[in-house]
N, C-alpha and C positions, 0 to 999 in steps of 0.2 A: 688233844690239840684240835685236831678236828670239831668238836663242840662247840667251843672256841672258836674256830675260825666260821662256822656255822652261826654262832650266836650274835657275831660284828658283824656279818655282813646286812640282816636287816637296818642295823644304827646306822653303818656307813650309806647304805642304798635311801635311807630318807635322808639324810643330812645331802646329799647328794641333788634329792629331787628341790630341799629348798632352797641352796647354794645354786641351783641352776635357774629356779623359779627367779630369784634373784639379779643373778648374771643374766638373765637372756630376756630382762624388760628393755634392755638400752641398743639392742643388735638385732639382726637378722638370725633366724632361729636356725638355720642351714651353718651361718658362720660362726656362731656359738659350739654345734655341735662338730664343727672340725676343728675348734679350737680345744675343747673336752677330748675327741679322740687323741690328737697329736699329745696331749698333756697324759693320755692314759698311755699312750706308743711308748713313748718316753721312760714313765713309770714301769711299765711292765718288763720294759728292757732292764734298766736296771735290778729291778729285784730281782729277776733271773740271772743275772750278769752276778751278783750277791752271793745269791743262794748256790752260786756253779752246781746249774742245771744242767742235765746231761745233755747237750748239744752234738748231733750228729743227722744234718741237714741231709746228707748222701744216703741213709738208710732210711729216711723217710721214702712211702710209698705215692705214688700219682694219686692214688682215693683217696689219704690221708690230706693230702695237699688240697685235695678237689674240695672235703668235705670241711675242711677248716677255712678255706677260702671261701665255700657258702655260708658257713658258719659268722663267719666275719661281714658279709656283704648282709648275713639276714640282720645280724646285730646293728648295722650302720643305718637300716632302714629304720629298725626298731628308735633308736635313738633319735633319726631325722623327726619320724614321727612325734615321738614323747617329746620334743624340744616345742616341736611345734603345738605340740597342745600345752604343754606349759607357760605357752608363751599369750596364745587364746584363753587360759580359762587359770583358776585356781588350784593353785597345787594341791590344796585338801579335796581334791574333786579327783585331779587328775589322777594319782597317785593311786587309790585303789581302783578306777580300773586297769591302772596297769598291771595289777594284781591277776589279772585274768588270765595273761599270761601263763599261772598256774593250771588253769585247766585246759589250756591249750599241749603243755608238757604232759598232762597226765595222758590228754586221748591221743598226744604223739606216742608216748611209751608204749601204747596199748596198740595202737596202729603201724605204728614204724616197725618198733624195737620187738612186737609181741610181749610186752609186757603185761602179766595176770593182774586186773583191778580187783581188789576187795571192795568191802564196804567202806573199809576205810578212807580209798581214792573216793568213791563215789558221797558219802556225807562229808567230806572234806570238801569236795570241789564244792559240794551244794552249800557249805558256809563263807568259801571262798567268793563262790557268785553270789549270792545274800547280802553278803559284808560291801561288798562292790556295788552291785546295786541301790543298795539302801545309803551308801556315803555318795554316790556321783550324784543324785539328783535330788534338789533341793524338796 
């Protein structure tokens, strides 16, 4: 299942940038992306509300709240930003550097979390920034 849910979410995550590319020629890219969040609030509620996810607010911890609430404010920048550049430039441009992202999660892993890089992080990231570079500029 996991595979699966690993495998959709590249399809979803582009059908996403050009449904937005879309949506946010006619609007202000700020009120696009709170119209996107509220419609994911919504969304998220529910599947969880679905799925009776184990809900139990009172044993959550202050860190855990701290770090999902940063978590959630770096995502809302993340999104402000991407809207706005979708809205500036072409999705087929935009799009993979968003990708970069990737190599920002790997040197977090390795910085934050202490997480061991192989070779494998390190020629991935290098195909990841490649692949990026060579699609964003004409």
């Amino acid at each position: 299942m996991a595979r699966l849910v690993t495998a959709l979410r590249p399809f979803c995550r582009r059908a996403a940038a050009v449904l937005a590319k879309i949506g946010v020629t006619a609007i202000d890219s700020n009120f696009a992306t709170a119209i996107r969040a509220t419609v994911i609030l919504l969304f998220t509620w529910l599947i969880a509300s679905l799925t009776r996810s184990h809900w139990s607010f009172g044993t959550i911890s202050f860190r855990t709240w701290l770090l999902l609430g940063l978590s959630g404010v770096a995502t809302g920048l993340s999104w402000l930003c991407y809207f706005r550049a979708l809205q500036l430039g072409e999705a087929s441009r935009v799009a993979p550097m968003d990708k970069l992202s990737v190599l920002f999660a790997i040197l977090f892993a390795a910085i934050v979390l202490r997480e061991t890089l192989t070779w494998h992080h390190w020629l991935g990231g290098a195909l990841v920034l490649t692949g990026a570079v060579v699609l964003a500029f004409k």
